[in-house]
SEFIZA-3560 file (N, C-alpha, C; in Angstrom, 3 decimals):
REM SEFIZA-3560
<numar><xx>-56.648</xx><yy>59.259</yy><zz>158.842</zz><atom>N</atom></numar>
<numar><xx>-55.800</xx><yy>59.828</yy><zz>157.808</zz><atom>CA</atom></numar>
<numar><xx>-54.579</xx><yy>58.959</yy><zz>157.587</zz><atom>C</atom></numar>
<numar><xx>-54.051</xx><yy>58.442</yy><zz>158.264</zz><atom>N</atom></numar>
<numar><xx>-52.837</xx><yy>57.962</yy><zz>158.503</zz><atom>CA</atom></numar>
<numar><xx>-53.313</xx><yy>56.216</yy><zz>157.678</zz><atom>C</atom></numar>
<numar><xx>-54.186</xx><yy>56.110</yy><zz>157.972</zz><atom>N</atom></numar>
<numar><xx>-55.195</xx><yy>54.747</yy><zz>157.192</zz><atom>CA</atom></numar>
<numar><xx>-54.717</xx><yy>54.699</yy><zz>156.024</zz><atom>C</atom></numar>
<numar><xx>-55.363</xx><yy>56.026</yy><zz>155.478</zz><atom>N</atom></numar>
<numar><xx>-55.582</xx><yy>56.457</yy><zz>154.255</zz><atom>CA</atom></numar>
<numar><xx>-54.305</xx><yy>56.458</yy><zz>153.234</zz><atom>C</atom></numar>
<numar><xx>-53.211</xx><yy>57.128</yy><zz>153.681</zz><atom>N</atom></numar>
<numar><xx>-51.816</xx><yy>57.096</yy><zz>153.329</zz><atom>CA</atom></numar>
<numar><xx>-51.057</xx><yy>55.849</yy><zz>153.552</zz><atom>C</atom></numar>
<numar><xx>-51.303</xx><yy>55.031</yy><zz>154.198</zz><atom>N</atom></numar>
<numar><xx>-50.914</xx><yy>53.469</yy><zz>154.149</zz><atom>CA</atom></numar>
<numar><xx>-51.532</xx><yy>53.160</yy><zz>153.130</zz><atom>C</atom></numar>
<numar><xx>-52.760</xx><yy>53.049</yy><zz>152.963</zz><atom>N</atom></numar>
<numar><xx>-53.136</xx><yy>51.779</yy><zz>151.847</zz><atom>CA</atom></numar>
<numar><xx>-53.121</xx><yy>52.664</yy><zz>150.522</zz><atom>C</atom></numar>
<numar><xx>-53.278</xx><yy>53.941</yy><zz>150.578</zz><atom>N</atom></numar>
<numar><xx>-52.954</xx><yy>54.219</yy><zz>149.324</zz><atom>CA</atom></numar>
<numar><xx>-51.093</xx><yy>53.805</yy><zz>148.191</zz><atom>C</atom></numar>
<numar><xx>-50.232</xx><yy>54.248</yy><zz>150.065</zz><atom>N</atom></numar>
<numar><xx>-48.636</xx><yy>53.883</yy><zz>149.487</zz><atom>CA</atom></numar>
<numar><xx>-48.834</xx><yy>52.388</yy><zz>149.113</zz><atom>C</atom></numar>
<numar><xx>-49.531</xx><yy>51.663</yy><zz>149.738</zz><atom>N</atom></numar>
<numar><xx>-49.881</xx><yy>49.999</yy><zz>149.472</zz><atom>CA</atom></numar>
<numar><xx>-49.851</xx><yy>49.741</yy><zz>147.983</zz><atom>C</atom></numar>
<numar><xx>-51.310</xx><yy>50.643</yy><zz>147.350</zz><atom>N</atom></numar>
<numar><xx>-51.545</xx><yy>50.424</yy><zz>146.125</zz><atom>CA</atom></numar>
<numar><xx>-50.448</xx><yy>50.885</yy><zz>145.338</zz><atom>C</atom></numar>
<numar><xx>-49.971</xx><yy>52.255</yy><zz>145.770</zz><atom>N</atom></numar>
<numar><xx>-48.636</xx><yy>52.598</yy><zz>145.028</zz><atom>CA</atom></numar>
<numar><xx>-47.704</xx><yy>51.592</yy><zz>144.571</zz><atom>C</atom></numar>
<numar><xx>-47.343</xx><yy>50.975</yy><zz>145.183</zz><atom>N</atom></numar>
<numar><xx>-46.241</xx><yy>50.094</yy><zz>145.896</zz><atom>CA</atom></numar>
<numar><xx>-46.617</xx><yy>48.776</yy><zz>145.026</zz><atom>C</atom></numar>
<numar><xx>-48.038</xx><yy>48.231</yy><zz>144.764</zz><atom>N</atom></numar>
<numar><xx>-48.108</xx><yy>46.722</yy><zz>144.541</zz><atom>CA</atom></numar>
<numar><xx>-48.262</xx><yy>47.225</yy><zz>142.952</zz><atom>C</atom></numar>
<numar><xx>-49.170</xx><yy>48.030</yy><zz>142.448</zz><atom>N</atom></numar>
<numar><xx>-49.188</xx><yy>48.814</yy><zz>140.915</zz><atom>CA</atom></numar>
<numar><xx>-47.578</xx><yy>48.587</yy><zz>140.550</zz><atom>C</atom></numar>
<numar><xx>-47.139</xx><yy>49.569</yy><zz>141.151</zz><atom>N</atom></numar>
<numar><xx>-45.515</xx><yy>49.655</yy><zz>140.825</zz><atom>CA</atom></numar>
<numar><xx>-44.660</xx><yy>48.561</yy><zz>140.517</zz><atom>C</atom></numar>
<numar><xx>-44.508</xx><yy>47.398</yy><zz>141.506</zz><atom>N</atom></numar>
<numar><xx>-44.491</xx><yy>45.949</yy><zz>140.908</zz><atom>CA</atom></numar>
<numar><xx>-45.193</xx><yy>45.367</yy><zz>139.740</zz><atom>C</atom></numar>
<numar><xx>-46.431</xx><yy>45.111</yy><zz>139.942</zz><atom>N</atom></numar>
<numar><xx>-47.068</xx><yy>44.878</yy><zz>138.602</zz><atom>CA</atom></numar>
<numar><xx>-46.730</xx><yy>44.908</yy><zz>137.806</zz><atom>C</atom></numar>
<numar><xx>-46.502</xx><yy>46.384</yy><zz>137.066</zz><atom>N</atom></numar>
<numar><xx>-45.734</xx><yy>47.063</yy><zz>136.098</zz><atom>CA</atom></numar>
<numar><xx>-44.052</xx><yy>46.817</yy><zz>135.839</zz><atom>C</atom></numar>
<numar><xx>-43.386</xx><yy>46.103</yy><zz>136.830</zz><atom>N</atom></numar>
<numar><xx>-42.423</xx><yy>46.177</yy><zz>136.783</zz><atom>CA</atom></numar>
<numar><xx>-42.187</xx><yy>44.750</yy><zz>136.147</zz><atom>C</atom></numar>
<numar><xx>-43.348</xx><yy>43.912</yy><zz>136.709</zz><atom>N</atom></numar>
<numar><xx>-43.093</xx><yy>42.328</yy><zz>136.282</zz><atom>CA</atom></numar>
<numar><xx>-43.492</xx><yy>42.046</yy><zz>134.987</zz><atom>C</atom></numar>
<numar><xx>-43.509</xx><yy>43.223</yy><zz>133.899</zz><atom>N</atom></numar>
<numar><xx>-44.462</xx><yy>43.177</yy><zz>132.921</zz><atom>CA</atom></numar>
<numar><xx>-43.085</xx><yy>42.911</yy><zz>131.932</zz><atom>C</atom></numar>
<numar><xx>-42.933</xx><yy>42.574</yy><zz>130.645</zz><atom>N</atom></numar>
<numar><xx>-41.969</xx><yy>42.480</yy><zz>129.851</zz><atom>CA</atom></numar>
<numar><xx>-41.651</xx><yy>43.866</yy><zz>129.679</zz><atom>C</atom></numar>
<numar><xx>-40.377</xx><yy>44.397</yy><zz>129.388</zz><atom>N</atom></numar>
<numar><xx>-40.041</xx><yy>45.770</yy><zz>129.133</zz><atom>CA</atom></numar>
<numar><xx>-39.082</xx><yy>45.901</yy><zz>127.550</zz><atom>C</atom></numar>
<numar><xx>-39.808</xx><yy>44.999</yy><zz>126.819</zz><atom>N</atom></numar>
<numar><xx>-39.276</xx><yy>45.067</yy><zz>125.769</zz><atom>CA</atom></numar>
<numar><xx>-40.319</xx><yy>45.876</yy><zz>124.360</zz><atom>C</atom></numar>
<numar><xx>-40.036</xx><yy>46.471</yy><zz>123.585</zz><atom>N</atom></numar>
<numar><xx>-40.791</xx><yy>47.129</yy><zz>122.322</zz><atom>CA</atom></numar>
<numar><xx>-41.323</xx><yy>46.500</yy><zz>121.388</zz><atom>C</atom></numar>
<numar><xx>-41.040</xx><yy>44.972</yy><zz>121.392</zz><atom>N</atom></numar>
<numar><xx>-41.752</xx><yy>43.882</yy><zz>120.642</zz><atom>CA</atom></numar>
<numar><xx>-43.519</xx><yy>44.017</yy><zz>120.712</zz><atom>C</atom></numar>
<numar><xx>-43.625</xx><yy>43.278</yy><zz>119.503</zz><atom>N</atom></numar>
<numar><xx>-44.912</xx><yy>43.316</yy><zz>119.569</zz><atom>CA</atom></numar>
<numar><xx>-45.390</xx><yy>42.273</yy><zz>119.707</zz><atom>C</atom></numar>
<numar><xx>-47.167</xx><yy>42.263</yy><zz>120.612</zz><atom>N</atom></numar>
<numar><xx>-47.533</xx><yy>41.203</yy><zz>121.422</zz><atom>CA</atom></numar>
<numar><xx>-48.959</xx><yy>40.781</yy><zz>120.678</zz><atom>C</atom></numar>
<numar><xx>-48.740</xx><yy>39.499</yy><zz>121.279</zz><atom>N</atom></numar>
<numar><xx>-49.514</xx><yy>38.727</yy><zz>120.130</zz><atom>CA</atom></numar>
<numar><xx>-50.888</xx><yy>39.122</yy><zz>121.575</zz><atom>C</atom></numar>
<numar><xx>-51.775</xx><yy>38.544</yy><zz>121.271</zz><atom>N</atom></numar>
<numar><xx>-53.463</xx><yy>38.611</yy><zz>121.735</zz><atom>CA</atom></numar>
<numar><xx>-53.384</xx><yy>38.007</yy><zz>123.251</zz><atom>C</atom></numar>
<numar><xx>-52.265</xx><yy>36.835</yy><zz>123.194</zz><atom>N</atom></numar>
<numar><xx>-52.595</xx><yy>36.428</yy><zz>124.639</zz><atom>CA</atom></numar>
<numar><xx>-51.402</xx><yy>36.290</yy><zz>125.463</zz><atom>C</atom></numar>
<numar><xx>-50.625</xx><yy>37.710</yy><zz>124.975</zz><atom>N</atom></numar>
<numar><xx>-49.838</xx><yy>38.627</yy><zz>125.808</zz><atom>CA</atom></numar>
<numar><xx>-48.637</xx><yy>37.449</yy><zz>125.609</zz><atom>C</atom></numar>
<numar><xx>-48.352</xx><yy>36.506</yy><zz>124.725</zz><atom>N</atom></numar>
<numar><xx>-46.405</xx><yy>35.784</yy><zz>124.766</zz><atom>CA</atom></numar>
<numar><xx>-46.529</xx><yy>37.106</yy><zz>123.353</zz><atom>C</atom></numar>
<numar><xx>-45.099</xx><yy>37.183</yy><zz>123.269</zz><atom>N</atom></numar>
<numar><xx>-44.148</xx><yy>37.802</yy><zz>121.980</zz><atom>CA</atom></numar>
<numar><xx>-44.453</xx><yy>37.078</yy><zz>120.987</zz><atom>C</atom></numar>
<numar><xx>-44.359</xx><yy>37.518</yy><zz>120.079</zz><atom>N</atom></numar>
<numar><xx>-44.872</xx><yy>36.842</yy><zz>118.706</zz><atom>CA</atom></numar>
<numar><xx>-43.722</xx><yy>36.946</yy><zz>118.030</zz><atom>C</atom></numar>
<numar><xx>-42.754</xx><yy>35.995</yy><zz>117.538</zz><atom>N</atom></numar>
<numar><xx>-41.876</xx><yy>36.361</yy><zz>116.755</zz><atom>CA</atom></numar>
<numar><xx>-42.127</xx><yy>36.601</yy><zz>115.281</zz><atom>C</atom></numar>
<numar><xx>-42.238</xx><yy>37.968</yy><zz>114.825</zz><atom>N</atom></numar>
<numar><xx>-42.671</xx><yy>38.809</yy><zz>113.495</zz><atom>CA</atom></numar>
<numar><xx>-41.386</xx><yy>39.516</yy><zz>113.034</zz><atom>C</atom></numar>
<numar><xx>-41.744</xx><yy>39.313</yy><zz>111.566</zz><atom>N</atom></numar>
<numar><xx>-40.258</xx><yy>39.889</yy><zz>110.552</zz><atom>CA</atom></numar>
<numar><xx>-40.085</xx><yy>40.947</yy><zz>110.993</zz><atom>C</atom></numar>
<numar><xx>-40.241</xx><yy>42.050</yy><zz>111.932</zz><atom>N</atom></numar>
<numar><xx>-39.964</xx><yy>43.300</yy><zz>112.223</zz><atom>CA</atom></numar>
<numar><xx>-38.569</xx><yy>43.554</yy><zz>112.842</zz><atom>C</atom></numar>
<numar><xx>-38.037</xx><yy>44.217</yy><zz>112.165</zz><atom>N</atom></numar>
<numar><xx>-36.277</xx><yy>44.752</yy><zz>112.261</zz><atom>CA</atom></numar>
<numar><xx>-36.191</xx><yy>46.341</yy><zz>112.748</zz><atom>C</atom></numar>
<numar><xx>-35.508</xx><yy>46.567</yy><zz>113.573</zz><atom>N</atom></numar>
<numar><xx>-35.243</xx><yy>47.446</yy><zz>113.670</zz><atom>CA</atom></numar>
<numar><xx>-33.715</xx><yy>48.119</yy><zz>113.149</zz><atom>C</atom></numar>
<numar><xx>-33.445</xx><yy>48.929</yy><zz>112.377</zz><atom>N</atom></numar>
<numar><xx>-32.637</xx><yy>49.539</yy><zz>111.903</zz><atom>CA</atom></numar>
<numar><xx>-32.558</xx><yy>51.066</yy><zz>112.221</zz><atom>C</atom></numar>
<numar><xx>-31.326</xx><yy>51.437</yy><zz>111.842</zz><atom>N</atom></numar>
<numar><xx>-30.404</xx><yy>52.490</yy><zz>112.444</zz><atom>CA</atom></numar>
<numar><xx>-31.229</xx><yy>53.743</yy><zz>111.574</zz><atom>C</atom></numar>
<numar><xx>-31.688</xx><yy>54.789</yy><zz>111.972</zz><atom>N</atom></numar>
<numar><xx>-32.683</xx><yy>55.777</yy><zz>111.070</zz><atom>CA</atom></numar>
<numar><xx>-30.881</xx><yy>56.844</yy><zz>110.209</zz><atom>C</atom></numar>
<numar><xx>-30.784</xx><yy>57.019</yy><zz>108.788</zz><atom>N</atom></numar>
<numar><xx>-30.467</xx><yy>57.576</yy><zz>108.403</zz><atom>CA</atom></numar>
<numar><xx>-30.218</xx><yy>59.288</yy><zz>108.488</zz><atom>C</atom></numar>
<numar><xx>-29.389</xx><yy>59.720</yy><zz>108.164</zz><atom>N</atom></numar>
<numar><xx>-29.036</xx><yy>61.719</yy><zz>108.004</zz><atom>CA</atom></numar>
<numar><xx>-29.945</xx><yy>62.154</yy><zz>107.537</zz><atom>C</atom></numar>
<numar><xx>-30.509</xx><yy>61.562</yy><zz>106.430</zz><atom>N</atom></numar>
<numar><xx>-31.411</xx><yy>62.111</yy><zz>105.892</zz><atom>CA</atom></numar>
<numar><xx>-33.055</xx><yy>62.256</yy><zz>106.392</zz><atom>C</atom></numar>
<numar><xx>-32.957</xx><yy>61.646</yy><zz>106.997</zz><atom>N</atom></numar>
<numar><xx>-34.421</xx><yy>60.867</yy><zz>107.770</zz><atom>CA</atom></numar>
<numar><xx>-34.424</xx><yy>61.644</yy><zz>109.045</zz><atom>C</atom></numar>
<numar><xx>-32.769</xx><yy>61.787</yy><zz>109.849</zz><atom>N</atom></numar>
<numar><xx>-33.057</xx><yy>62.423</yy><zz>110.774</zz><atom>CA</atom></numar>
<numar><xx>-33.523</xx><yy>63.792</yy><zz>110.615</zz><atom>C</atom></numar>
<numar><xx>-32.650</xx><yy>64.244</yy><zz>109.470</zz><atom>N</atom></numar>
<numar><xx>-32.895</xx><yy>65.959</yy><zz>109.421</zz><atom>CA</atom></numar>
<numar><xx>-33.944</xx><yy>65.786</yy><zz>108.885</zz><atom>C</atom></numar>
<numar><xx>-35.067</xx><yy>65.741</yy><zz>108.194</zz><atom>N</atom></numar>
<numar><xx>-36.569</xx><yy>65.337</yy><zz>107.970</zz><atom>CA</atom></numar>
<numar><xx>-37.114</xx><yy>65.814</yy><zz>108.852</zz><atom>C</atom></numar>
<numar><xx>-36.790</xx><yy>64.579</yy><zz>110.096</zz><atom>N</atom></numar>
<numar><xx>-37.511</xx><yy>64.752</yy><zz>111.562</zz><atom>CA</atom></numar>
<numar><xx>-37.190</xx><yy>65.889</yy><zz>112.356</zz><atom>C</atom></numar>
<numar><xx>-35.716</xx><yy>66.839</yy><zz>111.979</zz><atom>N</atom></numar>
<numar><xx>-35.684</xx><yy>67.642</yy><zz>112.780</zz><atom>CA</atom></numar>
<numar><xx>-36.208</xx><yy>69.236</yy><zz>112.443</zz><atom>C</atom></numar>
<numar><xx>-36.264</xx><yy>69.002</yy><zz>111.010</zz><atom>N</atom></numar>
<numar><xx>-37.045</xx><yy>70.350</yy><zz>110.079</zz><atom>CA</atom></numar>
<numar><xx>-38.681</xx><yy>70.016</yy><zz>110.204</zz><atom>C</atom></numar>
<numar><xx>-39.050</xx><yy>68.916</yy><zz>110.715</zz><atom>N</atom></numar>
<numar><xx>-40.381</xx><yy>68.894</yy><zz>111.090</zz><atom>CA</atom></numar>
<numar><xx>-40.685</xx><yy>69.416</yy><zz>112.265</zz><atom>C</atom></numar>
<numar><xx>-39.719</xx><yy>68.961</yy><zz>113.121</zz><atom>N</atom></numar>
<numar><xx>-39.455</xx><yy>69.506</yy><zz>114.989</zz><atom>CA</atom></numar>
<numar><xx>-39.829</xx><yy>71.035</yy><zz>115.000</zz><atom>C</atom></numar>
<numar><xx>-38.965</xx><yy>71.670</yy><zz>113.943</zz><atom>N</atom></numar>
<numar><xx>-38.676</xx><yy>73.091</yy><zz>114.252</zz><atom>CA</atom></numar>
<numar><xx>-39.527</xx><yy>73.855</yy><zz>113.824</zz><atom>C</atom></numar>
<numar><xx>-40.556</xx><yy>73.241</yy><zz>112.794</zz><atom>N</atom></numar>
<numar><xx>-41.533</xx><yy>73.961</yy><zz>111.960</zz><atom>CA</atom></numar>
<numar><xx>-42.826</xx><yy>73.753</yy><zz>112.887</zz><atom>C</atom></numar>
<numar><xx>-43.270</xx><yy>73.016</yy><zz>113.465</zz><atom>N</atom></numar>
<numar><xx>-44.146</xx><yy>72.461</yy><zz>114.661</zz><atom>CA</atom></numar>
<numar><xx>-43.592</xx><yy>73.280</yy><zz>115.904</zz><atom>C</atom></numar>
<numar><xx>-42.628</xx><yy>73.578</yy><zz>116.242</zz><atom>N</atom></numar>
<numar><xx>-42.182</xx><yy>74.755</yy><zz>117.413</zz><atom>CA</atom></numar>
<numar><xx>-42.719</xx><yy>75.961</yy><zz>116.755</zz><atom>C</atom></numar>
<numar><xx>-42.224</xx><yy>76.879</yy><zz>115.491</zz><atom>N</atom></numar>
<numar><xx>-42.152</xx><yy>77.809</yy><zz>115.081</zz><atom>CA</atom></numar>
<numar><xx>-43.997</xx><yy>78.258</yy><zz>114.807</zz><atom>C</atom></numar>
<numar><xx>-44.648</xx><yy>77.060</yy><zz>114.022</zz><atom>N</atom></numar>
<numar><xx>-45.976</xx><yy>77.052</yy><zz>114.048</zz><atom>CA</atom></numar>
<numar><xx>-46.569</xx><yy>77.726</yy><zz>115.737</zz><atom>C</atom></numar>
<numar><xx>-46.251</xx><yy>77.042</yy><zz>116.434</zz><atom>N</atom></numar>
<numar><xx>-46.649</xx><yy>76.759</yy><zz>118.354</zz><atom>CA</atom></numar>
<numar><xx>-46.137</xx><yy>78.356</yy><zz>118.506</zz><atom>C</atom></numar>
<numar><xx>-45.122</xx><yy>79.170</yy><zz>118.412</zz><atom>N</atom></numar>
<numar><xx>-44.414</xx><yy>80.229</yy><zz>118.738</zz><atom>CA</atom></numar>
<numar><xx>-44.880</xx><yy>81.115</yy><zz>118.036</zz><atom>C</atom></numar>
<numar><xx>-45.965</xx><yy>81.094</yy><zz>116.519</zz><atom>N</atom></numar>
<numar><xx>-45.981</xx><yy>81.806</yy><zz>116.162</zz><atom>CA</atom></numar>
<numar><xx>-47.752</xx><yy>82.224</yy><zz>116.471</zz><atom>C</atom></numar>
<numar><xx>-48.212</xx><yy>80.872</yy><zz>116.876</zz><atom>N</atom></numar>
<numar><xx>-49.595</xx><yy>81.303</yy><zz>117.505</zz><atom>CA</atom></numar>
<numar><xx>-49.801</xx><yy>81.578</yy><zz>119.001</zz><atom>C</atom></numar>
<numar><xx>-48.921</xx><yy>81.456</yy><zz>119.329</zz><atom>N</atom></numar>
<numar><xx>-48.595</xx><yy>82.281</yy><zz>121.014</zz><atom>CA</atom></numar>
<numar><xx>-48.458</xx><yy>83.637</yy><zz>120.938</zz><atom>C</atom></numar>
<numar><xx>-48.058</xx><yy>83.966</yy><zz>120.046</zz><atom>N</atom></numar>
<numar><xx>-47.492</xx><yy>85.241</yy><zz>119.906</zz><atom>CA</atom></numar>
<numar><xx>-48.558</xx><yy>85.794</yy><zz>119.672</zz><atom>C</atom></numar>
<numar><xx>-49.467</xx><yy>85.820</yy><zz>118.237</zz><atom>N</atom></numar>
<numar><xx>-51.121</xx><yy>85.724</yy><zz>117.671</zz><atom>CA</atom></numar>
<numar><xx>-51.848</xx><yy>86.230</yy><zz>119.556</zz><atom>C</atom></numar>
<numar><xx>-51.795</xx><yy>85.077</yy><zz>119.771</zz><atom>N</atom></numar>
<numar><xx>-52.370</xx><yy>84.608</yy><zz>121.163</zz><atom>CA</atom></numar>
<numar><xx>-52.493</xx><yy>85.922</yy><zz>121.846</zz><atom>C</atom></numar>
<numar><xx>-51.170</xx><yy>86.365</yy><zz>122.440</zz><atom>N</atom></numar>
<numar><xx>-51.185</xx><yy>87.409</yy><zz>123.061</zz><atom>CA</atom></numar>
<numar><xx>-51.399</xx><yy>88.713</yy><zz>122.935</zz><atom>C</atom></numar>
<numar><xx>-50.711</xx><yy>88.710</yy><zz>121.155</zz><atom>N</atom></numar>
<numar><xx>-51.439</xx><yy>90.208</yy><zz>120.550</zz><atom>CA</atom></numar>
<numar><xx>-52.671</xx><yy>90.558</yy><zz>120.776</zz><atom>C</atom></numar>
<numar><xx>-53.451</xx><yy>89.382</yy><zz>120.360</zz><atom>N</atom></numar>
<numar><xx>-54.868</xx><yy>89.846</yy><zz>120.660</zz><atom>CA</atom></numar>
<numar><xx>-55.678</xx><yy>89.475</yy><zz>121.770</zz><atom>C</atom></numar>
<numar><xx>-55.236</xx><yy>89.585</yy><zz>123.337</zz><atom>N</atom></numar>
<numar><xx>-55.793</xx><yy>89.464</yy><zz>124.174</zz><atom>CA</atom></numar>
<numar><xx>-57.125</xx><yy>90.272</yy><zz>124.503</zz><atom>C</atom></numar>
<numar><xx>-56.503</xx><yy>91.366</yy><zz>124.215</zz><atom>N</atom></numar>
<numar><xx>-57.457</xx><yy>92.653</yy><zz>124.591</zz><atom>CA</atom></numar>
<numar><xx>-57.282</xx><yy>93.489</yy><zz>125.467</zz><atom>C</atom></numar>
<numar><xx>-56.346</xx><yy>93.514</yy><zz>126.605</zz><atom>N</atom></numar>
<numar><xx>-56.131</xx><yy>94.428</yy><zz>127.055</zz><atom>CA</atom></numar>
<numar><xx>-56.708</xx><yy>95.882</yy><zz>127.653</zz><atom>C</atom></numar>
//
């Protein structure tokens, strides 16, 4: 048992590096994994754009809350 929990923390442990040595940037990667430098900009998202996203948020909760509810009415009991 004690085997077992070593080489598994092992794999933990060398994965975890791996991943760590990997680029940690949001760029996008060309086929044989260098950065590709592409016209892509990132810009600041607008008021308008946000509240968009946040009247979408709330309607996607309210949807989710309102079939839970559905959900439970008709369990059967």
């Amino acid at each position: 048992m004690k085997k077992f929990t070593l080489a598994l923390t092992a794999l933990t442990a060398l994965g975890g590096i791996a991943l760590a040595a990997g680029s940690a940037t949001a760029a996008p990667m060309s086929v044989n994994g260098m950065q590709s430098e592409s016209g892509v900009t990132q810009v600041r998202m607008d008021r308008g754009e946000r509240m968009m996203m946040k009247k979408r948020m709330m309607r996607k909760n309210m949807m989710k809350r309102r079939m839970m509810k559905k959900r439970m009415m008709n369990r059967g009991m």
